[in-house]
N, C-alpha and C positions, 0 to 999 in steps of 0.2 A: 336530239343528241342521245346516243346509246348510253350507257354508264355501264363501267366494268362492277367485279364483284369489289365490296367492300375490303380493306387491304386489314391487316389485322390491327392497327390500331384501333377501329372503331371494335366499342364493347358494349353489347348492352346487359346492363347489372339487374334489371326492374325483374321481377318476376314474369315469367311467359302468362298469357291471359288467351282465351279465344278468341282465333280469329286475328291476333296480334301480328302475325306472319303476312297477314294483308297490309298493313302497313309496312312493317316495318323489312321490311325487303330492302336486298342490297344492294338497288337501284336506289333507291331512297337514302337509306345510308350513306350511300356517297354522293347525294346530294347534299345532303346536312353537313355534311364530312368539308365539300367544297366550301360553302359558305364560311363555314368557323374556321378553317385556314384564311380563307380572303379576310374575313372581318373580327375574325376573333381579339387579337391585338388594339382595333381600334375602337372595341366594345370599352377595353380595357383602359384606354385612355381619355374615353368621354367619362366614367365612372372618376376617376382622378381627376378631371376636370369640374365635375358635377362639385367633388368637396371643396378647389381650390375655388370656387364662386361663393359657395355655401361658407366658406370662413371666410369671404373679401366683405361679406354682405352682413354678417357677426360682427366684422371689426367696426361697423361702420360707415364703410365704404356707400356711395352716392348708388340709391337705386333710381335706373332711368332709361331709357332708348339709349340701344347704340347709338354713339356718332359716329363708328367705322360705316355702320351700313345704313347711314342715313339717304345715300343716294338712292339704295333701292327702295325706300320708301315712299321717296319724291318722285320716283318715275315712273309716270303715269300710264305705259305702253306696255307695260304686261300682263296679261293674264294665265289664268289657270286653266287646263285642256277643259274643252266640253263637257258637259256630264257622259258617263257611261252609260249603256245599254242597264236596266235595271234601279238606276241612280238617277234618273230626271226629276220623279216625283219622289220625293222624302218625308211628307207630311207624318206621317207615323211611324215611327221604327222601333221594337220591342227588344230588350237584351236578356240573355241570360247562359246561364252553362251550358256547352252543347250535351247534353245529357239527354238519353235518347225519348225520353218522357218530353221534355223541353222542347226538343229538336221538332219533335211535330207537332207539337199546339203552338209554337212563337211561328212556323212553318205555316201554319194554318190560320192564325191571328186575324186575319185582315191588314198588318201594318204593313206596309210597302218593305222594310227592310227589318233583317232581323242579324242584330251583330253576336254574333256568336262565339262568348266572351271565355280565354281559355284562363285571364287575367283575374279579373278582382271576383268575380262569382264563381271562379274552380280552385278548388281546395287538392293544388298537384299533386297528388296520389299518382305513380305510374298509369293505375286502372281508368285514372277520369282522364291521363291527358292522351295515352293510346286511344280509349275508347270513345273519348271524343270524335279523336280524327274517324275512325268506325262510322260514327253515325252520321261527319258531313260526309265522309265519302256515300253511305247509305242513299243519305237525303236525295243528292246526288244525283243518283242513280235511281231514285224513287223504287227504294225496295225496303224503305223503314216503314215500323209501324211499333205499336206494344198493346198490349193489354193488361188492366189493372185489375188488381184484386180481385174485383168483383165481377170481373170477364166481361168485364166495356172494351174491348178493340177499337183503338186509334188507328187511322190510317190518312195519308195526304190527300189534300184536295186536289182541287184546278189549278186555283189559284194560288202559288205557294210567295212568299214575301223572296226580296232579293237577299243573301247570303254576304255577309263580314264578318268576318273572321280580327278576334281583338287576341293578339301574341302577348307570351307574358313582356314584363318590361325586362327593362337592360340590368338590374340589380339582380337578377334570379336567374340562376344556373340551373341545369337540369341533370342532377347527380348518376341518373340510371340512365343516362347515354353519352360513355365517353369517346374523346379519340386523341389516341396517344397517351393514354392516361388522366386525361385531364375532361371535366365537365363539361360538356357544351352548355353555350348560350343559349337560356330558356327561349328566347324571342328567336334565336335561330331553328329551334327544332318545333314550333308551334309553327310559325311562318314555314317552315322550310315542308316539313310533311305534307300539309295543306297545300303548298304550293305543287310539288311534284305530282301531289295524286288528283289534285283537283283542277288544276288550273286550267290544262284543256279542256277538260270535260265542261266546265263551265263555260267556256267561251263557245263548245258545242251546242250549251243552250241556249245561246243567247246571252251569256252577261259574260262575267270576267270574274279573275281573280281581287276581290274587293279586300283591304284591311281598315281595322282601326287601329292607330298607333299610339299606343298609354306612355303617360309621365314623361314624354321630350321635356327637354329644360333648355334648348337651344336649335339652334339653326344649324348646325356641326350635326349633333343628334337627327335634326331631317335629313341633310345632305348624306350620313351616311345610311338612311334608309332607302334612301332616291339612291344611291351606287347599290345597296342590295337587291335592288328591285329588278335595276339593269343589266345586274352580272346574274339574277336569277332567270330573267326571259331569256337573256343572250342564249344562256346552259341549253336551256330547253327550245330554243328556236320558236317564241314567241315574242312577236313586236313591239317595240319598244313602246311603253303609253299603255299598254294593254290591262295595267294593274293599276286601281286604283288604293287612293287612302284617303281615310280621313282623320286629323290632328284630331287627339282629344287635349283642351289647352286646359290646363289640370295643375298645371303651376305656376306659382307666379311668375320665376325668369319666363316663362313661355308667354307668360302674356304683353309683354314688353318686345317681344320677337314673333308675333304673329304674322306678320307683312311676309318676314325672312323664313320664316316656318313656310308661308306655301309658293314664296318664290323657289327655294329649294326643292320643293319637291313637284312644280308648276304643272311638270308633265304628267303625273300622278296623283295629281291631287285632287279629290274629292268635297278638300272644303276643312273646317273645323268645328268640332264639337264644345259645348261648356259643362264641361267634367266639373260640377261645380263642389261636388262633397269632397274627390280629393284637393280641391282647388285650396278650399278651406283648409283641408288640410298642409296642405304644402306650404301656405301664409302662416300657419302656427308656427311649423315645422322652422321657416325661415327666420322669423321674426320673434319666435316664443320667449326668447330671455330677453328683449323688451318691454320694460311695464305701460308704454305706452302701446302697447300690441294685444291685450289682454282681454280676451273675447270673453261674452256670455255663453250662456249654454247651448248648445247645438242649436235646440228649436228656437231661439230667439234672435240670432243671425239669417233672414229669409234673406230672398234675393230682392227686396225692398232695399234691404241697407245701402246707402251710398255708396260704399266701395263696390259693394255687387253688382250694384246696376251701369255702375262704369265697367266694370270688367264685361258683362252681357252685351252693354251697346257699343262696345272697343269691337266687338267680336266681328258683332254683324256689321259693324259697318265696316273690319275689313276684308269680312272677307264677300263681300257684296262689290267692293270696289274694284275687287279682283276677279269676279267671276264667280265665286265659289259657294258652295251653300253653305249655310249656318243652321248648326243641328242645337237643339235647345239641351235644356240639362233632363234629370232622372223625375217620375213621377213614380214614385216608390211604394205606394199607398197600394196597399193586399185587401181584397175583399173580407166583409164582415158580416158572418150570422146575422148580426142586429142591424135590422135593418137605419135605425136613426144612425149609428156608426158607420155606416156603410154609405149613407148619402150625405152623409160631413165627409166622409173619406174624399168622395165622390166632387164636392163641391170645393174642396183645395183642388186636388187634380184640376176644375175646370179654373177657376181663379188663376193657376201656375200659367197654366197654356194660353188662357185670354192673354197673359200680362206678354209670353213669350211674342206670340202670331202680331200685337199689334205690336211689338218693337220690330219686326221686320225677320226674324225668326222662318226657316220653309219648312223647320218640320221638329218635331220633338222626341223624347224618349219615353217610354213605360218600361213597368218592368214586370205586368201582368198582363192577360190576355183581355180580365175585363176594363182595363180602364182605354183599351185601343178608339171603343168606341166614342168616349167622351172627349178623347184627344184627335181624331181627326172629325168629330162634329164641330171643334172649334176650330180648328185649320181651317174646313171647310166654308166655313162662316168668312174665314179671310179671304181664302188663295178660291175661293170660286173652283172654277174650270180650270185656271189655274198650277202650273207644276210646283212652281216655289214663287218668290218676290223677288227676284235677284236684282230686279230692276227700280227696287228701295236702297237707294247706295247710303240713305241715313246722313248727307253730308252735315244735317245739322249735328251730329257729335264729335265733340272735340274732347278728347280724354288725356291728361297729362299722366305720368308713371306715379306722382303724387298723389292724384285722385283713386289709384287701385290699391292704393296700401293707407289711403283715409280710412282708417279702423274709428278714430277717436267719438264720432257720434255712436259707434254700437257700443263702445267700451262698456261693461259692468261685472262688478263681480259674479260668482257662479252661485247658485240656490240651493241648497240641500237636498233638493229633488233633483237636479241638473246632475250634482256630483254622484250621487245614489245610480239616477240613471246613465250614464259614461261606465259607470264600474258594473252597472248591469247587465247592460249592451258589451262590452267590451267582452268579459266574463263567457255569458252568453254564445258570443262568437268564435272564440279561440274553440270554444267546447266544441261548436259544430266541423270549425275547421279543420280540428285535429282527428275529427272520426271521416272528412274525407264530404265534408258538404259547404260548397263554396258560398251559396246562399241561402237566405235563413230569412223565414220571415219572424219580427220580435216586435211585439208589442205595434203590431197595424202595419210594421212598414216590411217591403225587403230588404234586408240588408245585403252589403256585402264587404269585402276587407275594408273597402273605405270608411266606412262607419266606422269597423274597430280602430281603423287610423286615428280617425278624430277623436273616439271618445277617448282613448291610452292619452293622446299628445294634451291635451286640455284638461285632464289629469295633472300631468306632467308639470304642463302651464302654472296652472292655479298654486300647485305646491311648491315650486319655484319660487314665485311672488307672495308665497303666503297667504293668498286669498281661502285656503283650508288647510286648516291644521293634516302635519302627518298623521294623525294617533285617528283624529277621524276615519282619515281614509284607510284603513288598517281597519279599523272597525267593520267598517263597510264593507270593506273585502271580506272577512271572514263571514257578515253576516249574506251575501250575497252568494259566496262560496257552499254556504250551510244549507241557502235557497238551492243553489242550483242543485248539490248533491241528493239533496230530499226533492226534487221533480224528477233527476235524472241517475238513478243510482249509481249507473255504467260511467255517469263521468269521473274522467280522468282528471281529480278537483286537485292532484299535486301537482301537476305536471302542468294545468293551466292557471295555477297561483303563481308558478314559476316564471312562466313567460310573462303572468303579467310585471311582476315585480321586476324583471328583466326590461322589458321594454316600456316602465310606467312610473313607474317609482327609481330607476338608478338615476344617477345623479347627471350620468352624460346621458341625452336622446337619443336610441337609435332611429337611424331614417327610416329602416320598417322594422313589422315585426314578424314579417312572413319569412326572410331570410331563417331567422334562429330556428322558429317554428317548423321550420320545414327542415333542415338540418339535422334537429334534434328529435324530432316525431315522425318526420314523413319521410324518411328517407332508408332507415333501417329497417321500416316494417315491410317495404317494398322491394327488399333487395334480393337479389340472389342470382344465381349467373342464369343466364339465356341465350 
């Protein structure tokens, strides 16, 4: 389908960037433009939805499996389309910002899939999320490359990993492209660019247009991604099924609606992933003014604990029942100078993926190039010759909605090393985020917003329940604040006191803290007509 020129409602406010004009064409334009007329509104009423759950579930209210859509659970006659061309074998897939350093070593990796995250690892600066799309289209088109500092030229192999693209989610607007006045939807204009400039071209080489879909909380939230999908091939005269996805189940109403997650989107679907950190996070989030909800420190919640391991073998076994593959969680661990730190690093990564591959797992995540090799030596170890296990349907597990929110065997108070490190990481974070770097490596791991999620909300937590005094954590702040500004002079230590206080310390929890952040920081530094 041809597209006229964009009509004057659409405005873009972000500053012009090289090359920007590649993108952002008025072909494209009003393709975005289409989408947020069609879906805009119903963005609007799944968001309204999300809180009337979120205070049914505060009051009290029974958490458990639908009984409206129990039948589809019990019907044993459906499945999920085929794998896609690029999508059969999963055994390793590496994520990160598509930043064009990124784009070609995660490109280069060895891992069969590289999701190329615009979400929790990009810090939405107009500059990263144009010049994102820059570098898939690049990729693309195999005309990327870079060279570093030291005049080492990067350039693409043979062999390049297959391409997912992860939109931001449904809470995030994208201030520097409106139409009619009003904000597009972040998840529209990630998806939608990527879709219009790429989606042929991919399909020209052999794969497709592939996504990863962050923070669903319901089967309404898949179904209206499955009508985006349709009304986006329809536009562009690509057949229907041609797009795949895959769920990242990241919450917990999502994990109680797994089955209804990829009956909705069956034609499309790819399968779901175990987003486990913001998973974590989202059980705080849900359940944090519970004292029987009351977690330990980050590192003492593994994916050992009971509720974990119900949520993990919920997964695979449904979505094995259905078809689909089951993608493991994050191996986050960043290479280390010292070499004894670097093969403890080395030997969680392999301990994580042993545990995943024998629950019946076809492939996992990293979030570095070196730990690719250690995560598909232990896939390999499983899946042989092998693409995935699909044909481990797991029926030995039987998981009640009880069993996912059994917190009570991890319950413990927080450590005064836990609390120090939460407001260290958290700190930390906001600092990188706010200069426009979505992921950070801190103290051995990568991080990315999802950490700061957890470590602000379990703050949050503990000072609620009293498990630490205010005047501690005030302490702590200030002294961590004095850390950061004597490592990093340039930081902006009022401006990320603020947010934390905002989002860690008031007294109601906001659900993120990327919204204000990005409002208040990233969005005026960026402006200006174009």
């Amino acid at each position: 389908m041809s597209f006229s020129a964009p009509t004057s409602r659409a405005q873009v406010l972000g500053a012009p960037g090289h090359r920007h004009d590649e993108i952002l064409t008025p072909e494209a334009l009003e393709f975005v433009g289409r989408l947020a007329d069609e879906f805009g509104e119903r963005r609007l009423h799944i968001l309204r939805e999300r809180k009337r759950v979120a205070s049914r579930l505060a009051s009290g209210s029974p958490f458990d499996f639908s009984v409206a859509t129990a039948g589809i659970r019990s019907d044993e006659s459906w499945q999920v389309a085929p794998p896609a061309p690029g999508l059969t074998d999963r055994r390793v897939e590496i994520t990160g910002p598509p930043e064009r350093a990124m784009t070609v070593n995660a490109l280069n990796s060895g891992a069969q899939v590289w999701m190329a995250d615009f979400e929790d690892a990009t810090s939405p600066t107009w500059h990263n999320i144009v010049d994102g799309q820059l570098n898939l289209l690049d990729a693309i088109e195999r005309r990327i490359d870079f060279t570093t500092p030291e005049g080492k030229r990067y350039r693409l192999g043979e062999r390049l990993a297959t391409i997912a693209v992860r939109p931001r989610g449904w809470h995030l607007t994208e201030e520097h492209l409106q139409f009619g006045g009003r904000p597009a939807p972040a998840s529209l204009v990630d998806f939608g660019l990527y879709f219009f400039h790429c989606a042929q071209r991919q399909i020209d080489a052999g794969h497709g247009p592939y996504f990863y879909l962050p923070k669903l909380e319901s089967r309404d939230e898949a179904r209206l991604w499955n009508d985006i999908f349709v009304f986006a091939q329809d536009l562009l005269g690509i057949p229907r099924g041609t797009v795949r996805a895959t769920v990242l189940i990241e919450t917990i109403t999502a994990a109680v609606a797994m089955e209804e997650i990829l009956y909705e989107l069956r034609e499309h679907s790819a399968g779901l992933n175990a987003g486990r950190w913001d998973y974590l996070f989202s059980l705080i989030k849900t359940f944090g003014h519970r004292t029987d909800f009351l977690l330990p420190d980050r590192a003492k919640v593994t994916m050992t604990a009971p509720f974990m391991r119900a949520y993990t073998e919920l997964l695979v076994r449904t979505c094995h029942k259905r078809g689909a593959h089951a993608i493991g969680g994050m191996a986050a661990q960043v290479p280390s100078k010292d070499a004894d730190a670097h093969q403890a690093a080395l030997a969680k990564v392999r301990l994580d993926k042993e545990r995943e591959a024998e629950d019946g797992f076809d492939g996992s995540w990293v979030a570095h190039p070196a730990l690719v090799p250690v995560c598909r030596e232990v896939f390999d170890g499983v899946l042989g010759t092998r693409p995935h296990q699909l044909e481990r349907t797991r029926n030995d597990v039987e998981v009640t909605a009880a069993q996912l929110v059994s917190v009570r065997r991890t319950s413990a108070p927080p450590t005064p090393e836990g609390i120090r490190t939460n407001i260290a990481v958290a700190l930390r974070y906001f600092d990188a985020w706010l200069r426009g770097q979505g992921a950070v490596a801190l103290y051995g791991l990568m991080e990315d917003a999802a950490t700061a999620e957890i470590a602000r909300v379990q703050i949050w937590q503990w000072l609620r329940h009293r498990s630490v005094d205010r005047s501690t954590v005030l302490e702590l702040l200030e002294d961590e604040l004095a850390a950061l500004g004597a490592e990093y002079p340039w930081a902006a230590v009022d401006d990320i006191r603020g947010l934390f206080e905002r989002t860690a310390l008031a007294k109601e929890l906001p659900d993120f803290f990327t919204p204000d952040a990005y409002t208040r920081h990233l969005v005026h530094r960026s402006e200006g007509k174009s």
